[in-house]
N, C-alpha and C positions, 0 to 999 in steps of 0.2 A: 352307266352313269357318266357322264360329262364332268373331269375331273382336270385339273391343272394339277402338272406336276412341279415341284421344286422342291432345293435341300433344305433341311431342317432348320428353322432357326430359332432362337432364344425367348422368342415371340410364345412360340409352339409348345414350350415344355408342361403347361396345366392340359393342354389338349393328348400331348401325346400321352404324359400319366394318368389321365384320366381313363382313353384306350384303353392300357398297358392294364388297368385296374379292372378293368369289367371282364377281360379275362382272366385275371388271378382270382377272381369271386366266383367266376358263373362257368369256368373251364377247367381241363388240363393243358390247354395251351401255352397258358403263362404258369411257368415251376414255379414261385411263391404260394405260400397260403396266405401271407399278408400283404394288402395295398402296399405298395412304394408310395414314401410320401416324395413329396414334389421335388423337393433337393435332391432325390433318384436322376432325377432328369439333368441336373448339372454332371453327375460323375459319369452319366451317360453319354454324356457328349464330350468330354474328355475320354473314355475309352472309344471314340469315335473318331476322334482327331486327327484330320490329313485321309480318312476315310470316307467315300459316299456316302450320303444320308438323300433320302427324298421323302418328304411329305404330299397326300393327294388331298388336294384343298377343291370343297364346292364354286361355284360361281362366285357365293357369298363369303367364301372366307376359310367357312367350317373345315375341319380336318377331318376326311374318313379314310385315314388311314397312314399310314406310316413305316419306312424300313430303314435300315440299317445294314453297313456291313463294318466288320469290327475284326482288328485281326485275331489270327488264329493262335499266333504264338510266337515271343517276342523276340523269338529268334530271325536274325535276318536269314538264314538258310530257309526259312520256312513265310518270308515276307510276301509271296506271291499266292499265299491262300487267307481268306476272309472267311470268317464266320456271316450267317446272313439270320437278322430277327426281322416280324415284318406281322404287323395286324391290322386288318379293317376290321370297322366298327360294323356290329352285327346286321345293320338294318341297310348295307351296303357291300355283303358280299354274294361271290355270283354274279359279279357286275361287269368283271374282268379288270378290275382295280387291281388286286393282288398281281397280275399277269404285267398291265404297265407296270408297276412300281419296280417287279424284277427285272424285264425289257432294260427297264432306264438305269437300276443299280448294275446289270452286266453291260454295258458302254460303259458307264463310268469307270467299271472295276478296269476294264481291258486298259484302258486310259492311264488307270493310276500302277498296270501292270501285277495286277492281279489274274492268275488262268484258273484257279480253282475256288468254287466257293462250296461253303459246308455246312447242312444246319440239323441243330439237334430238337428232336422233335421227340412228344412226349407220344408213346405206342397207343395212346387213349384217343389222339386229336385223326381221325382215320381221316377225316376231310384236309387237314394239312399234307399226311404221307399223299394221299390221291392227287393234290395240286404238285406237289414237287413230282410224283412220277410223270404226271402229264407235261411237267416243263424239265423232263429230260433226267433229273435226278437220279440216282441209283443209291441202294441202300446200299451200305460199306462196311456198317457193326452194329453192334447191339447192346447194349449193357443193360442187364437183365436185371427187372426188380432193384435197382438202385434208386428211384423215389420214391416218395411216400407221399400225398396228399391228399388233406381229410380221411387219414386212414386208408385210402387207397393206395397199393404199389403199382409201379408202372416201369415199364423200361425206358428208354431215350434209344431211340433210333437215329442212327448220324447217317445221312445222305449228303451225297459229292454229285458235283453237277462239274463237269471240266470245260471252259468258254474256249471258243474256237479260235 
C-alpha cells in the first residue's frame, strides 16, 4: 500500500484513537479493556514530547497507521533508550506499513540520539512477537502472567532491538 509518512499531528488524534480502540475491543494488543476516550490522545502526545512520532496517511488523507517512541525512564542516565507503540489498522496490514513506520522512527531515534528501543508486547499478539523478530528484535524478559484481559492472563514479553 502507497502510504505517505509524517509526524503526528493534533489533526490526527480521533484517527489515531480510534486505531488505538479497535485494538483494545477486538485484540490483546492494546492492554486496556476499555476504549481511551479521545482526551487519551492529548496526554499521549505530551508523554511523546521532543520524541518521534509518525503517521501512515493514504493518498486521501486517511490514517492506517500509526507509531510512537516515548521514553523509557526519566532518568537521564537511561535517555538513550525509547519505548516504541505502533498499530495499523486491520484492513492494511501485511502491507509493509508496520516496517516503514519503524524504518522512519529508527533515523529519527538515531537523530534524537536514541541506540536502543524496547517494546512490550502482550505473549497473545504472536503476529507482533514474529514482526519484531523479523526486524531484528530479541526477547530480553518476560513477566509472566501479569495481565489479565477479559479474563484472560497473559504475559508481556519486552524485546530490545540495539540501532547501529
Amino acid at each position: 500500500m502507497d502510504v505517505q509518512l509524517a509526524p503526528i499531528t493534533p489533526a490526527d488524534g480521533r484517527a489515531v484513537i480510534d486505531l488505538f480502540n479497535h485494538y483494545v475491543a477486538h485484540s490483546f494488543a492494546a492492554f486496556p479493556e476499555d476504549p481511551a476516550p479521545y482526551v487519551f490522545f492529548e496526554r499521549l502526545m505530551e508523554t511523546v514530547q521532543g520524541y518521534p512520532t509518525v503517521a501512515a496517511r493514504t493518498r486521501d488523507g486517511g490514517i492506517v497507521g500509526f507509531a510512537l517512541l516515548r521514553p523509557h525512564s526519566p532518568w537521564p542516565t537511561c535517555s538513550h533508550v525509547a519505548e516504541i507503540t505502533y498499530f495499523v489498522a486491520p484492513d492494511a496490514v501485511r502491507q509493509g506499513i508496520g516496517a516503514q513506520m519503524l524504518a522512519d522512527l529508527e533515523v529519527c531515534a538515531k537523530d534524537h540520539g536514541i541506540r536502543t528501543i524496547l517494546a512490550a508486547i502482550s505473549s497473545l499478539n504472536e503476529t507482533s512477537l514474529a514482526f519484531h523478530r523479523k526486524h531484528d528484535f530479541v526477547e530480553v524478559g518476560r513477566f509472566r502472567g501479569v495481565c489479565i484481559k477479559r479474563g484472560t492472563p497473559f504475559d508481556v514479553v519486552w524485546m530490545q532491538k540495539t540501532l547501529g
